[in-house]
N, C-alpha and C positions, 0 to 999 in steps of 0.2 A: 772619770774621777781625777785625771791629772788636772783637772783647773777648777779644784776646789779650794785648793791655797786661794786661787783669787778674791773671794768672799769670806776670810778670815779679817777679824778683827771688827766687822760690822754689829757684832751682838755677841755676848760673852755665851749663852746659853746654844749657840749656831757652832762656836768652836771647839764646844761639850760634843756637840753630833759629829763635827768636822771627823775630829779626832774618834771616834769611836765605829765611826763609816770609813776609815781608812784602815782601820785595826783588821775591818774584813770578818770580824765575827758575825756579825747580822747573817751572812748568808748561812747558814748552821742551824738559825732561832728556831723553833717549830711555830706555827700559829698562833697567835695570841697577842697580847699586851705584855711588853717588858720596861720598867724602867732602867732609867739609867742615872737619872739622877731625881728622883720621886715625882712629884707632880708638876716639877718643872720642863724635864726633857725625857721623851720616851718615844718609844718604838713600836711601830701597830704593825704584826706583819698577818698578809692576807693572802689569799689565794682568790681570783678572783674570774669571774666568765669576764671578756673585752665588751662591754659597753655601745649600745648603737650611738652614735657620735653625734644624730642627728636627732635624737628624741632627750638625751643627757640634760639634764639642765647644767648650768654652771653655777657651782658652791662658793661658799665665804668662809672665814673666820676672821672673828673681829678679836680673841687673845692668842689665839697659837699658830703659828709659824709651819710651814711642811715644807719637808726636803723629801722628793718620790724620789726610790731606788728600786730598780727591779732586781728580781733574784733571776728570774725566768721570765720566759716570753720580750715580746716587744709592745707596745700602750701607745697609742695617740693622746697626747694632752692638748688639751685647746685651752687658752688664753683670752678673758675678753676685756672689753673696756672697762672704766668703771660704770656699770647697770645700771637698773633698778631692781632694789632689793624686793623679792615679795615674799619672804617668810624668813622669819631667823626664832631658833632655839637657842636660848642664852644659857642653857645645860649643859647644850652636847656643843657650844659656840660651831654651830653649822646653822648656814644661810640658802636661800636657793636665790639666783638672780638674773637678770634678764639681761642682756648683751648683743648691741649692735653689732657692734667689731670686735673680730676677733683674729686671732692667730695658734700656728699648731707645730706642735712639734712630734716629733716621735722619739720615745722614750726606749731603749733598752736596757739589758744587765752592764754595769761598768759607766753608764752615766748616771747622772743626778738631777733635779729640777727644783728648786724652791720657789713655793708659793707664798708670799708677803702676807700681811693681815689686809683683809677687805679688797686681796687681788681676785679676783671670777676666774676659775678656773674647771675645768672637764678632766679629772682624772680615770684612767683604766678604758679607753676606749678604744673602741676597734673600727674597720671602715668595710664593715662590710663580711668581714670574715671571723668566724669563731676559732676564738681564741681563749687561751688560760694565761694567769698574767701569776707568778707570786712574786707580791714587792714587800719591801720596808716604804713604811712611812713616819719617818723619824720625824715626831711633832715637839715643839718647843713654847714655853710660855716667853710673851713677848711683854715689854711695859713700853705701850704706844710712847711714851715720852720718849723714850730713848731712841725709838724708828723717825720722831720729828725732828730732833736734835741731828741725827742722821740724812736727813732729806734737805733739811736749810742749809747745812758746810757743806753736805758733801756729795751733793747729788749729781752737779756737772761734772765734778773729777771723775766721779763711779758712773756716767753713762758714758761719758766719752773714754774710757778706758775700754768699756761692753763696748762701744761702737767699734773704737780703734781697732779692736781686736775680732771684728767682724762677729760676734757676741749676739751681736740685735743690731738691727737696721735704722740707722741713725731716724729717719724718717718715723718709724713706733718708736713713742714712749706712752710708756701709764701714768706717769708724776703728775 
């Protein structure tokens, strides 16, 4: 969590969770759906079996925003390129999609990961071993304009910051 200052100021409705993820009450929530500010920023928290890493498909959303927080356990997330999309529910804005390239991290309690709109991502997954995972997943509505606005000024300052600071490996990017 020390380097979530770093992505302040990119989305107003991101600074809403920033702030409300550092407060530290999320780990307390019981199961469910919580808003925090109506149906713009809210908090899903789950308890969940770790995921075969290797049958998972990789998800979308094309309006809301996810920052994974665990409570407990540790989570393999994978990352992929951008796909091909082959199904999207414009209800629940969940996609399933298909990814050559990918990358992976491991997730546990005290860190964070936010997933973009229309980033492929494998959240709660395990490698082999059963696991129980309870996270937050602090979800935010996003207005694509403001993420293109974001991506044409300020996209080399903000990866070469993530580079400099050995963040991601100058060599991947998703842009």
């Amino acid at each position: 969590m020390k380097n979530i200052d770093l992505y302040r100021g990119l989305y107003p409705n991101l600074d809403i969770a920033f702030d409300y993820i550092k407060k530290g009450e999320y780990v307390n929530l019981p199961v469910g759906k919580h808003e925090i500010v109506g149906k713009d920023v809210f908090v899903s928290v789950i308890e969940i079996e770790g995921k075969d890493i290797a049958t998972t498909p990789f998800e979308i959303h094309k309006k809301y925003l996810d920052i994974h927080v665990d409570i407990t356990g540790c989570e393999i997330i994978e990352t992929g390129d951008l796909g091909t999309e082959t199904s999207f529910d414009e209800g629940r804005d969940f996609g399933i999609v298909e990814c050559e390239n990918k990358v992976s991290t491991h997730l546990c309690p005290e860190d964070f990961y936010i997933c973009m709109l229309d980033e492929p991502h494998k959240p709660a997954c395990a490698d082999g071993e059963k696991i129980t995972i309870k996270k937050c997943i602090f979800i935010k509505l996003c207005h694509i304009w403001i993420l293109l606005i974001f991506l044409e000024f300020y996209r080399f300052d903000f990866l070469s910051n993530l580079c400099r600071n050995n963040f991601i490996n100058p060599s991947l990017t998703f842009f």
